[in-house]
C-alpha positions as a printed Julia matrix, in Angstrom:
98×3 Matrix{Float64}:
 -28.59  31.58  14.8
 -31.61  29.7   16.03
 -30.51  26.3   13.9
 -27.44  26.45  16.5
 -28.93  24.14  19.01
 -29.34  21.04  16.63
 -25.82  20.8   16.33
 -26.49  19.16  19.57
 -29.15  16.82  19.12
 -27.14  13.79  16.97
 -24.26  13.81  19.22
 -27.0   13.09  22.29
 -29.1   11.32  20.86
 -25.72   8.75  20.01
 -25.04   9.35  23.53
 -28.19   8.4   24.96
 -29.0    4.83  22.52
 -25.33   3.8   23.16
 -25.95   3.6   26.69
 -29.24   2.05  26.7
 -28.5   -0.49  23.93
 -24.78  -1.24  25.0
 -23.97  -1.44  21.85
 -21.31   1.76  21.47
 -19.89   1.21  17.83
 -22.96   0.7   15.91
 -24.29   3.53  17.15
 -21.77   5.79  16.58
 -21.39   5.21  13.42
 -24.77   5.8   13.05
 -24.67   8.97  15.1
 -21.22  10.02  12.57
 -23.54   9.28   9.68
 -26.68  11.98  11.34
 -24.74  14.31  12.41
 -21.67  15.11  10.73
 -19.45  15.17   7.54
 -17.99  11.64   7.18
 -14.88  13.6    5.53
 -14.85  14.85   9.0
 -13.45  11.33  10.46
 -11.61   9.68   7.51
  -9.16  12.41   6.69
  -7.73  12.18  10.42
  -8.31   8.58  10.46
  -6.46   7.63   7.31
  -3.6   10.2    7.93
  -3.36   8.15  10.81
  -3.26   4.73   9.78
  -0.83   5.76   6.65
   1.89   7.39   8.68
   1.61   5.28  11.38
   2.81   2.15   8.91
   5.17   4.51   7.28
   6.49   5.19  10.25
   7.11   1.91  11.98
   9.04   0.87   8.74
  11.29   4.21   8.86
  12.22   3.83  12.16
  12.76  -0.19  12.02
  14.07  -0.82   8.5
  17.94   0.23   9.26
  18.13  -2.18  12.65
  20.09  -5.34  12.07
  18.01  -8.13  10.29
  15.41  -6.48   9.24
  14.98  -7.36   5.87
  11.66  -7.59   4.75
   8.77  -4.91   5.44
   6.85  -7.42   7.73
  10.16  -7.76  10.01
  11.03  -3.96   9.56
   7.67  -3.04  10.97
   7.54  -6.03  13.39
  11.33  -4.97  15.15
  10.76  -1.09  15.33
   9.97   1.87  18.08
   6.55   2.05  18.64
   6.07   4.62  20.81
   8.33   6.99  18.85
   6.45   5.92  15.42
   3.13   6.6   16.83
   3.88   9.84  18.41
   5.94  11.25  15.03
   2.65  10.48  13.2
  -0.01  11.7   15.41
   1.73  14.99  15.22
   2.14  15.03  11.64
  -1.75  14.1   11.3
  -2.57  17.0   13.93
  -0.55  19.21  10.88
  -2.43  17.75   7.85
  -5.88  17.77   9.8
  -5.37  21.2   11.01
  -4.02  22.41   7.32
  -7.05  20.59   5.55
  -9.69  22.09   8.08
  -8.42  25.67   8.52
């Protein structure tokens, strides 16, 4: 239990360089890499990402004229696409970490 309070330490010290260097995305990736599992962000990230797409050309591939992916994805709902896959990736990322 004393090893508790470095949990804290990379998440600071990102904290702290990002704001003095302001240069946010280099550093926390670096902070990602000292502190954490990378499995962590890329499970959620490309759950994401994948039903995102999938689900821009689900919801736009059966409107009129869409016949290609591009145009399916291109002429869909994208507030409805997004929000069907961030809750599906809250169910994979909760089943894969719990």
């Amino acid at each position: 239990m004393q090893d508790n309070w470095l949990s804290i330490l990379p998440p600071i010290i990102t904290i702290v360089i990002a704001i003095w260097s302001k240069r946010i995305i280099p550093y926390l990736l670096i902070g990602l890499l000292a502190g954490g599992n990378l499995l962590n962000l890329i499970v959620p990230l490309v759950s994401v990402i994948l039903l995102s797409v999938f689900f821009f050309w689900f919801f736009g591939k059966d409107k009129k004229g869409n016949t290609t992916f591009i145009s399916a994805i291109t002429n869909t709902e994208p507030n409805r696409a997004m929000l069907f896959a961030l809750f599906i990736s809250i169910i994979i990322s909760a089943i894969f970490y719990f």
